[in-house]
C-alpha positions as CSV (number, residue, x, y, z in Angstrom):
1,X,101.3,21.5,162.8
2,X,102.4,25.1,162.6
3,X,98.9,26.0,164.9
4,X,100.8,23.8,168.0
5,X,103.4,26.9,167.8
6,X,100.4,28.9,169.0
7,X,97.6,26.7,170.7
8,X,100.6,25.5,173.3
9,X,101.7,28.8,174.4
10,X,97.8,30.0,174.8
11,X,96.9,26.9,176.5
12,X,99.9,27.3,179.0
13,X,99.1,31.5,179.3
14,X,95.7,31.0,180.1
15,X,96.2,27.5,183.1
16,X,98.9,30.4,184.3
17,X,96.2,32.8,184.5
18,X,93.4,30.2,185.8
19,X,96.1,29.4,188.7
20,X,96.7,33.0,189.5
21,X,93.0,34.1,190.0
22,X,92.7,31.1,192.1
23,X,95.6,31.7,194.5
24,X,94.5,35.7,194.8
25,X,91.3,34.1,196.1
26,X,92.7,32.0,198.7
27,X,95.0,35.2,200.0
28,X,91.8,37.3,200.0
29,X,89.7,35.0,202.1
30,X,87.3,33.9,199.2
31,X,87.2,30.8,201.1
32,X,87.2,31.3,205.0
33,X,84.1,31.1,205.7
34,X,82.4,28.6,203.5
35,X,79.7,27.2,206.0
36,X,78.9,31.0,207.4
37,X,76.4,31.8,203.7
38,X,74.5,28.1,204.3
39,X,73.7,28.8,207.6
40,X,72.7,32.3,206.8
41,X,70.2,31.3,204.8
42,X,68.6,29.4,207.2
43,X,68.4,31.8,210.3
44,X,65.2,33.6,211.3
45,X,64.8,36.5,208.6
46,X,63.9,40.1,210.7
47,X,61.6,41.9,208.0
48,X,62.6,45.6,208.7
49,X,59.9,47.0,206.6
50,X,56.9,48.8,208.9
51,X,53.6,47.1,209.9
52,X,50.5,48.7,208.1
């Protein structure tokens, strides 16, 4: 039982943690653009490299 003492205060520490990286990501703009990389992908690719 003495190991609660511990675990609970970790276990709080690192969801505190887990919520701060995720609200730093939201003010950065992690997510503003979420449909802008899938329809990358999918555009005409332009090969810049010189014809032989």
């Amino acid at each position: 039982m003495n190991v609660l003492i511990y675990l609970i205060p970790v276990a709080l520490g690192l969801g505190a943690l887990g919520l701060a990286a995720f609200l730093w990501s939201i003010r950065s703009g992690q997510y503003s653009d979420l449909d802008g990389a899938a329809e990358r992908i999918l555009g005409e690719e332009v090969d810049e490299r010189p014809k032989a």
